[in-house]
Short mmCIF file of the C-alpha atoms (twelve columns), coordinates in Angstrom:
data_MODEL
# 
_entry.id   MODEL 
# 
loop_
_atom_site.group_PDB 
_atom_site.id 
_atom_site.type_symbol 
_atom_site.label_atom_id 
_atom_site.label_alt_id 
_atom_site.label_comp_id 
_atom_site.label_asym_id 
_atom_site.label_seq_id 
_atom_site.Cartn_x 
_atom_site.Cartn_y 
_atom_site.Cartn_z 
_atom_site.pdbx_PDB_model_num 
ATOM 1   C CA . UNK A 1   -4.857  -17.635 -5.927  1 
ATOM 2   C CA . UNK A 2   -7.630  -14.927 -6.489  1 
ATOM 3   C CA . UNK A 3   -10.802 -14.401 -5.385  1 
ATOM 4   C CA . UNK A 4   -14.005 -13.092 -7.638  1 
ATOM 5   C CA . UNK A 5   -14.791 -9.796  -6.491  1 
ATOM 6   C CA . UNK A 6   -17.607 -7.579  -8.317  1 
ATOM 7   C CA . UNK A 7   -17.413 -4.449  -8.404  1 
ATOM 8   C CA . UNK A 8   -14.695 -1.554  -7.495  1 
ATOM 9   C CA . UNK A 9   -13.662 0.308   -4.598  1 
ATOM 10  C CA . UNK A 10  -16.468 2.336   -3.464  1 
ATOM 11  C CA . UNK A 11  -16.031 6.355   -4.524  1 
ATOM 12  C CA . UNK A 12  -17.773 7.085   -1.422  1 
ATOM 13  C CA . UNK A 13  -15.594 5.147   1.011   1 
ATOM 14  C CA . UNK A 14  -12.483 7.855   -0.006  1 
ATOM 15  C CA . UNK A 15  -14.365 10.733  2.137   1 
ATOM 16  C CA . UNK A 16  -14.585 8.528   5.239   1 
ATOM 17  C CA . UNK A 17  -11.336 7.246   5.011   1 
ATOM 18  C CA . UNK A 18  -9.525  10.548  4.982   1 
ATOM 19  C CA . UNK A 19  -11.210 10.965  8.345   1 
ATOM 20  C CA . UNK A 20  -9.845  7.862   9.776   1 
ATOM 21  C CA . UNK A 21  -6.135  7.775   8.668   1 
ATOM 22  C CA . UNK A 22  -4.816  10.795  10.304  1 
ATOM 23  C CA . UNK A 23  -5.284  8.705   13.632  1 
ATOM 24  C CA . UNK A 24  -5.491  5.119   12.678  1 
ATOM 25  C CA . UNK A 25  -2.319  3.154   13.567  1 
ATOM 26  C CA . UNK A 26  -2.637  1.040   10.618  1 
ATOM 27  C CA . UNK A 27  -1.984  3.890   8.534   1 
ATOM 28  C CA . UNK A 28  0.476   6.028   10.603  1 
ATOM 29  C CA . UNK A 29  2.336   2.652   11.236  1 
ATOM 30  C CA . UNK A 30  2.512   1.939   7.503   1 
ATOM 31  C CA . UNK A 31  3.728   5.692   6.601   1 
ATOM 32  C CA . UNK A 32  6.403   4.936   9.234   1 
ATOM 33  C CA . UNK A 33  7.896   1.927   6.922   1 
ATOM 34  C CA . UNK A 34  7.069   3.028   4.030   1 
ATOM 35  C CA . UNK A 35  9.663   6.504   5.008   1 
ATOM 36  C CA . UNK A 36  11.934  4.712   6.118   1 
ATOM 37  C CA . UNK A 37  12.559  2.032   3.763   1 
ATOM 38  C CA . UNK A 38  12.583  5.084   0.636   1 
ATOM 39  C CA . UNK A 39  14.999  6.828   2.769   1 
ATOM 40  C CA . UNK A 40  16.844  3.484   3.137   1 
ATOM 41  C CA . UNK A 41  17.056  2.916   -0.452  1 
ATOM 42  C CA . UNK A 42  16.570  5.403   -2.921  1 
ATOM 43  C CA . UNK A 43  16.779  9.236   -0.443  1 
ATOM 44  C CA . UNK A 44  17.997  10.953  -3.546  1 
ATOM 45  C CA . UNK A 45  15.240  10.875  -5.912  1 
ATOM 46  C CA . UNK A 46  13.845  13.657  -7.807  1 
ATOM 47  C CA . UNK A 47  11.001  12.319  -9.516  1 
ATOM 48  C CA . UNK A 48  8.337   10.353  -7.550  1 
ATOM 49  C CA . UNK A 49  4.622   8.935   -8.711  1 
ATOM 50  C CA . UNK A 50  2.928   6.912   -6.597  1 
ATOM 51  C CA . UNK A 51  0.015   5.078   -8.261  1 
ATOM 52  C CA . UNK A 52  -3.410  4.586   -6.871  1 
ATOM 53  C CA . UNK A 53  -2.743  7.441   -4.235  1 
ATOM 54  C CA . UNK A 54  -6.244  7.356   -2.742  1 
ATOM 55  C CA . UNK A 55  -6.597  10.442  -0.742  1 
ATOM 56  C CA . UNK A 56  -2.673  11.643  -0.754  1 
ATOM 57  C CA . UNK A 57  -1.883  10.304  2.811   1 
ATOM 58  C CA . UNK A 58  1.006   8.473   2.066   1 
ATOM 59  C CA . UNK A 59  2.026   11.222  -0.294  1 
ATOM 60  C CA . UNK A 60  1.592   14.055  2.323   1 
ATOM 61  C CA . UNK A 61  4.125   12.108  4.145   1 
ATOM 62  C CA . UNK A 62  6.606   11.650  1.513   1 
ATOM 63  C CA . UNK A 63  6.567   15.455  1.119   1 
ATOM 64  C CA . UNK A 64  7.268   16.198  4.558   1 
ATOM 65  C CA . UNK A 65  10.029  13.482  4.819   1 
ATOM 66  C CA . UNK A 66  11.444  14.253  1.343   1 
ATOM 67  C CA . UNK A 67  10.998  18.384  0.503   1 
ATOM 68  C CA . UNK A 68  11.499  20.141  -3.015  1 
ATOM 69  C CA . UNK A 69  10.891  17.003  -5.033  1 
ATOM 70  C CA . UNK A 70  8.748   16.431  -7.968  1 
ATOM 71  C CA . UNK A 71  5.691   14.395  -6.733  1 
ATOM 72  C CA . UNK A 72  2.834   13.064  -8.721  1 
ATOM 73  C CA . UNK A 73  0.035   10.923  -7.918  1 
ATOM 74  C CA . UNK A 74  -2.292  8.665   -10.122 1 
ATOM 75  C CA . UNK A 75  -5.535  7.816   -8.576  1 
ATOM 76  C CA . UNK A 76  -8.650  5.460   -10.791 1 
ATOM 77  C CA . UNK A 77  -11.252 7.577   -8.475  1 
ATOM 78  C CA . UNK A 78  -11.156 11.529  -8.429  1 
ATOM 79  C CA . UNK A 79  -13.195 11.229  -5.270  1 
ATOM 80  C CA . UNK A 80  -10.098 10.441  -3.862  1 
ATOM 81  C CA . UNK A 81  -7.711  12.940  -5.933  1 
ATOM 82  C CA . UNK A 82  -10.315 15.965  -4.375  1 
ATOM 83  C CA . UNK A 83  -8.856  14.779  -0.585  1 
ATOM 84  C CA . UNK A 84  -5.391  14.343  -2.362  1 
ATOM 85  C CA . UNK A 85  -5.346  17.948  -4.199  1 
ATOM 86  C CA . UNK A 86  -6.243  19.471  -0.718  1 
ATOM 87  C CA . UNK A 87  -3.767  17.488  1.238   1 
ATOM 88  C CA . UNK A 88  -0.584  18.171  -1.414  1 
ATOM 89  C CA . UNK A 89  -1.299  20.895  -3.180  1 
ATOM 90  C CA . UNK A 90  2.510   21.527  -4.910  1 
ATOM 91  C CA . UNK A 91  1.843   17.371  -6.621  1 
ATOM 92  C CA . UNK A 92  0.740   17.363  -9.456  1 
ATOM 93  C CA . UNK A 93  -2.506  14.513  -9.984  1 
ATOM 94  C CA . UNK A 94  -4.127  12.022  -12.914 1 
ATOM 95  C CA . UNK A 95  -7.562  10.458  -12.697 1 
ATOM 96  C CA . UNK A 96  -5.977  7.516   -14.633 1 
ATOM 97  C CA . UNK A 97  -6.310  3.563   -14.695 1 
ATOM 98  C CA . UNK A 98  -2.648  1.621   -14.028 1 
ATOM 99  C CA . UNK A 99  -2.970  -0.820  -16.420 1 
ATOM 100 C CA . UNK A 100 -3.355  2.272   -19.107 1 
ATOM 101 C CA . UNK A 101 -0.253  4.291   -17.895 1 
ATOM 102 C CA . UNK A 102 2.292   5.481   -20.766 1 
ATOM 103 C CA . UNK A 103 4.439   6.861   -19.084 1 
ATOM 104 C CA . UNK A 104 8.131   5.833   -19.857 1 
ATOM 105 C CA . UNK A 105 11.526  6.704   -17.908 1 
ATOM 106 C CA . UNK A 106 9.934   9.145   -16.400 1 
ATOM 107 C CA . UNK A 107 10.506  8.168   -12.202 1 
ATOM 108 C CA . UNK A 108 12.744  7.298   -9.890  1 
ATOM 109 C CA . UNK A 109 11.029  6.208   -7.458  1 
ATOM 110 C CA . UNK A 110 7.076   4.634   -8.085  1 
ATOM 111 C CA . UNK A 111 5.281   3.667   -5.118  1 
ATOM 112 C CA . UNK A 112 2.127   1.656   -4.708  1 
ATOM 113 C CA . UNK A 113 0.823   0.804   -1.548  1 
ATOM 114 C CA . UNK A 114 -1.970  -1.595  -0.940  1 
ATOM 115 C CA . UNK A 115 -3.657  -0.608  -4.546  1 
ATOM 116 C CA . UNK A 116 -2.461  -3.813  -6.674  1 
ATOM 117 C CA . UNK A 117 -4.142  -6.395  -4.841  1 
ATOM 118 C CA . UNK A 118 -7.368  -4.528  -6.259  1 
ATOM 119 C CA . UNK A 119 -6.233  -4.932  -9.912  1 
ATOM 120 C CA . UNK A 120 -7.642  -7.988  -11.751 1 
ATOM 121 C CA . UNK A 121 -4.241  -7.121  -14.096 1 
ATOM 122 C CA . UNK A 122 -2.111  -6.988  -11.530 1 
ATOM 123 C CA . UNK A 123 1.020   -8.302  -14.122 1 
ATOM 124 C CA . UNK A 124 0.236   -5.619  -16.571 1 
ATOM 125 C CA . UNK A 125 -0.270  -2.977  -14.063 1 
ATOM 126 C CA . UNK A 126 3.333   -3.919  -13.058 1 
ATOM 127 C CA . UNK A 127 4.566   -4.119  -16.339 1 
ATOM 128 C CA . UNK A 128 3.446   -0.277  -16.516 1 
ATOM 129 C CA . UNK A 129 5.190   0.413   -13.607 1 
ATOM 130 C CA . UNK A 130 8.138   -0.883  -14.568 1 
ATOM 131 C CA . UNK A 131 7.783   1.356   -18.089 1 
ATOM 132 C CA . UNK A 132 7.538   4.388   -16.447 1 
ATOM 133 C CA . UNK A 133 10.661  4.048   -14.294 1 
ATOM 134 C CA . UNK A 134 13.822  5.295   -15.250 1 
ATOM 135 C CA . UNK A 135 16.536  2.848   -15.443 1 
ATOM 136 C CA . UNK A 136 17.683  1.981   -11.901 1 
ATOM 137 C CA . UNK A 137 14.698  3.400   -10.653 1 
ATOM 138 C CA . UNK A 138 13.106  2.143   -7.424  1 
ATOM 139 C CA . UNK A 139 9.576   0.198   -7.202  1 
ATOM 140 C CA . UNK A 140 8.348   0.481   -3.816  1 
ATOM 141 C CA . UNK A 141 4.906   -1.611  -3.010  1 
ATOM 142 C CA . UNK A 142 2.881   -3.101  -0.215  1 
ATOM 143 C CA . UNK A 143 0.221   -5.168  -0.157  1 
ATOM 144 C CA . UNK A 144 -1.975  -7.825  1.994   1 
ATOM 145 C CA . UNK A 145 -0.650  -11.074 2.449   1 
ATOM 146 C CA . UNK A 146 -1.147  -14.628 3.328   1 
ATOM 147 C CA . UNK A 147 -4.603  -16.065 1.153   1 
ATOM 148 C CA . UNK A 148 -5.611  -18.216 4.524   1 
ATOM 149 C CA . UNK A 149 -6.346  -14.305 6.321   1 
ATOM 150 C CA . UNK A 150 -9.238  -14.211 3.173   1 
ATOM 151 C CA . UNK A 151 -12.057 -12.424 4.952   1 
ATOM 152 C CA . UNK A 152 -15.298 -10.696 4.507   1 
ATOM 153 C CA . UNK A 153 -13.360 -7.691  5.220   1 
ATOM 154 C CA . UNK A 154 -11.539 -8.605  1.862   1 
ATOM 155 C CA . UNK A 155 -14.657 -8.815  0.351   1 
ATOM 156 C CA . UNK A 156 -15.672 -5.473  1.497   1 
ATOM 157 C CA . UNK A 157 -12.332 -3.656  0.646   1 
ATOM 158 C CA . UNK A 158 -13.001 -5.074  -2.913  1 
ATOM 159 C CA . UNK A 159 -9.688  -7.104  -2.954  1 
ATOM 160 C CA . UNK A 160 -8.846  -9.269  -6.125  1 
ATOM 161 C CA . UNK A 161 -5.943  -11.132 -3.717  1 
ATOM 162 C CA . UNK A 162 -4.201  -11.954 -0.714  1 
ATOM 163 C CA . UNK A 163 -0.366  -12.244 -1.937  1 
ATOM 164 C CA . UNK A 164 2.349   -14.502 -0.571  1 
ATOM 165 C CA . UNK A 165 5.425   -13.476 -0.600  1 
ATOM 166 C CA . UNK A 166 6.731   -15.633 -3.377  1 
ATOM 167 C CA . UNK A 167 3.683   -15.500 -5.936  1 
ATOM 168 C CA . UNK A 168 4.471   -11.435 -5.255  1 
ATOM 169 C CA . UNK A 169 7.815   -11.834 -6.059  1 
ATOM 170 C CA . UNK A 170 7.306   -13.950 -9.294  1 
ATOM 171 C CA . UNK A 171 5.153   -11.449 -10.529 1 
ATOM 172 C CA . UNK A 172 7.052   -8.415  -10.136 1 
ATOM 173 C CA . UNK A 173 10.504  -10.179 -11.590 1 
ATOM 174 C CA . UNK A 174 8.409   -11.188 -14.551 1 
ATOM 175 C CA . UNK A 175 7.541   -7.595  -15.431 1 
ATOM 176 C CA . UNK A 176 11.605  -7.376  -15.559 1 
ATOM 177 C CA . UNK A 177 12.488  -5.704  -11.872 1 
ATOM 178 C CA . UNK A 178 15.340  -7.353  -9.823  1 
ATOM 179 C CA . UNK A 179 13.709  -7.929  -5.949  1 
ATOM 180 C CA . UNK A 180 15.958  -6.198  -3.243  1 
ATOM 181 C CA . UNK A 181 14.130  -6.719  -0.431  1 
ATOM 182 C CA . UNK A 182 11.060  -8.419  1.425   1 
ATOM 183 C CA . UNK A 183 9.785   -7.854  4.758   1 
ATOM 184 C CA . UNK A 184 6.598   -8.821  6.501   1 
ATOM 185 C CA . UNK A 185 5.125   -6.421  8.760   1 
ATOM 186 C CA . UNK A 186 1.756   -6.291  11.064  1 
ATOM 187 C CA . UNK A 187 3.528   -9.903  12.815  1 
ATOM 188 C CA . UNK A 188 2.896   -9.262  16.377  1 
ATOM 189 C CA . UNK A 189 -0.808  -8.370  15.319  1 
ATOM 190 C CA . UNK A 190 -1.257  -11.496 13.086  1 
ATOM 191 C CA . UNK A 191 -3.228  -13.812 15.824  1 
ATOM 192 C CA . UNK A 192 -5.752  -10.868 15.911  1 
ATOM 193 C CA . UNK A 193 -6.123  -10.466 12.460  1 
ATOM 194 C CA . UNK A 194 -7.010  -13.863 12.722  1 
ATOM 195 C CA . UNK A 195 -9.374  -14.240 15.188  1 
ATOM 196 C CA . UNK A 196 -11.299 -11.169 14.283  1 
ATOM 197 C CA . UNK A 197 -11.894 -12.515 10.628  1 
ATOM 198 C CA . UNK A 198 -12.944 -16.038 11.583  1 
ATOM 199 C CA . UNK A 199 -14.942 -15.209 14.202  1 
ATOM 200 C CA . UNK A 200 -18.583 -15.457 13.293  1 
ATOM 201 C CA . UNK A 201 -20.628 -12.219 12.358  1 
ATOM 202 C CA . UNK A 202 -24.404 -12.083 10.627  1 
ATOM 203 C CA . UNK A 203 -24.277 -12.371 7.610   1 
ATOM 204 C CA . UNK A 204 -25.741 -8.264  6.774   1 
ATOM 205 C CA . UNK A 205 -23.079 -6.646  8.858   1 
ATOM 206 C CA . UNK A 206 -20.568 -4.641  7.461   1 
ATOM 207 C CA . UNK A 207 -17.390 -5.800  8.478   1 
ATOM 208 C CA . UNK A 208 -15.102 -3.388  10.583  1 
ATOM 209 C CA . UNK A 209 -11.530 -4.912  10.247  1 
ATOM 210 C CA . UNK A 210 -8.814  -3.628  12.082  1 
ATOM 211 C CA . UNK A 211 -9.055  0.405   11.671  1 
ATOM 212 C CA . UNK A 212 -12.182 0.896   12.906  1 
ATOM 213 C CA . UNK A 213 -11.739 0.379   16.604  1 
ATOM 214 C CA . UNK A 214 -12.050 1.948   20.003  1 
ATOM 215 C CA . UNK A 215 -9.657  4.463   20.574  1 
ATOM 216 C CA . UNK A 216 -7.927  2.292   23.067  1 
ATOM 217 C CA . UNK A 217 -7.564  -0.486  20.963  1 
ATOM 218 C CA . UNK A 218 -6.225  1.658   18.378  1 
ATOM 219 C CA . UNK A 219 -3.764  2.997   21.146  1 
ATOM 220 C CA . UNK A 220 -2.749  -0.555  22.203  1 
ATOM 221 C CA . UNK A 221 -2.061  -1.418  18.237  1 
ATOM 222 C CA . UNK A 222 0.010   1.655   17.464  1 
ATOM 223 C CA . UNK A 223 2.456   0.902   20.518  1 
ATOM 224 C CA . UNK A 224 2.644   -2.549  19.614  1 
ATOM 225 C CA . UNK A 225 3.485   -1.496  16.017  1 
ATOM 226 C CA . UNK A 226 6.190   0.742   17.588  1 
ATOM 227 C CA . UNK A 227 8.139   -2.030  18.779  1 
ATOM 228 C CA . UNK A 228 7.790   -3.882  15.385  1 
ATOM 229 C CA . UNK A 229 9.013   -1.086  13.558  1 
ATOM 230 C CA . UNK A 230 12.186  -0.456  15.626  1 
ATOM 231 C CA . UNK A 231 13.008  -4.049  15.423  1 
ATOM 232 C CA . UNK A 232 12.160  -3.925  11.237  1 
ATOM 233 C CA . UNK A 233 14.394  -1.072  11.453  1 
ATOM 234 C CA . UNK A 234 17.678  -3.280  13.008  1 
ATOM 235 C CA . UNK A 235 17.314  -5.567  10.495  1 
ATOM 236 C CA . UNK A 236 14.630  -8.589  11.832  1 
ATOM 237 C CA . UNK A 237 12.731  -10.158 9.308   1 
ATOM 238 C CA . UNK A 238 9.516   -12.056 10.549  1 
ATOM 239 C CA . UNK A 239 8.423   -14.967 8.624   1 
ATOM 240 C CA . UNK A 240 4.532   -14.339 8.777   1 
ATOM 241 C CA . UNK A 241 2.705   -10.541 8.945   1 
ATOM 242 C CA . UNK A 242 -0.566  -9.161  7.669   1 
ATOM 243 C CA . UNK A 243 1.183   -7.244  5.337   1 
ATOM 244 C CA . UNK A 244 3.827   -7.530  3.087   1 
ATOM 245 C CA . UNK A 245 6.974   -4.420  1.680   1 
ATOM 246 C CA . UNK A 246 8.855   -5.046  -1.626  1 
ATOM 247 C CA . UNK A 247 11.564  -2.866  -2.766  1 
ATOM 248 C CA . UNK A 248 12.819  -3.968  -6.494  1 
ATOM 249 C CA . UNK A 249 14.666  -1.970  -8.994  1 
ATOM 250 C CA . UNK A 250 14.478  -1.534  -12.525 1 
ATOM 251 C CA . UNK A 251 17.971  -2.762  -13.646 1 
# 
């Protein structure tokens, strides 16, 4: 299930959201997995592009956690490659749409994390993906989940879709990957997720979601996430989360 969406994500949104995800434990706590499920699966690449790369958070932290490999990063918006560019300057960038990607066994390792739920292509975007890997390469992704959290704050992201986790799964085995793994994360959060989207708000507000909090709040949420992440770590699966991790590989 989709929902119609006009319009892109904002340009402008890039150069206040490089301000925010240096301290926001939505973004911290989702480096955290996304490390540690790479290093879980596929520590030894070489060759890494992450797609849709925004402003190069996620790939400032794969540099750190992973030195002296060959990163590149593909982003629709320069507005966000300028904050990339300055954050990890040895990667090498594209301004360049998904769904248009040539690139052929070229990776091993292609990331994309929370960028395909705004593609109205989503299947072709993955078919590219899955083009530009080499052969037992690694597709990592994550993405929002569960259509029943649809929200304002969906609207305003400029989300195409909510996933589930087995509409996600179709999708990505029908661009030819084989699904390793699925985990749900943000559970212990879920009720508030909840709440704070069905609550009422007037109707010109801009909705806030859950990054842009008091710091306390944000404090409270990062420790929670802590404990989540330890027990994702030992090998608990939860059933239900915000957010939904992939790992698949290209046979």
């Amino acid at each position: 299930m989709t929902k119609k969406v006009t319009g892109g994500f904002p340009p402008e949104a890039f150069d206040e959201l490089s301000t925010q995800e240096d301290f926001s434990w939505w973004f911290c706590s989702r480096n955290q997995i996304i490390i540690w499920v790479i290093a879980k699966y596929a520590a030894n690449f070489r060759d890494y592009l992450e797609i849709g790369c925004g402003t190069g958070y996620v790939l400032k932290g794969i540099d750190k956690a992973f030195p002296g490999n060959n990163l590149h990063g593909d982003e629709y918006f320069e507005e966000g490659l300028v904050h990339a560019k300055k954050r990890v300057p040895n990667a090498s960038f594209r301004c360049l749409d998904a769904t248009k990607m040539e690139d052929q066994d070229c990776y091993d390792v292609l990331g994309a994390f929370d960028v395909i739920e705004h593609i109205q292509d989503d299947k072709l975007a993955l078919k590219k993906c899955f083009q530009a890997l080499k052969k037992e390469g690694y597709l990592f992704l994550t993405v929002p989940q569960h259509m029943w959290l649809w929200s304002a704050v969906d609207e305003h992201s400029c989300h195409v879709r909510r996933y589930s986790k087995t509409e996600l799964m179709k999708k990505v085995e029908s661009a030819g990957f084989t699904v390793i793994n699925t985990r749900s994360f943000v559970s212990f959060l879920l009720p508030f997720m909840w709440i704070s989207r069905k609550l009422p708000r007037k109707s010109t507000s801009i909705p806030k979601g859950e990054i842009q909090i008091p710091r306390w709040l944000n404090a409270c949420f990062e420790m929670i996430m802590q404990i989540e992440i330890i027990l994702i770590k030992i090998g608990i699966s939860f059933p239900f989360g915000g957010s939904l991790l992939l790992v698949a590989k290209k046979p």
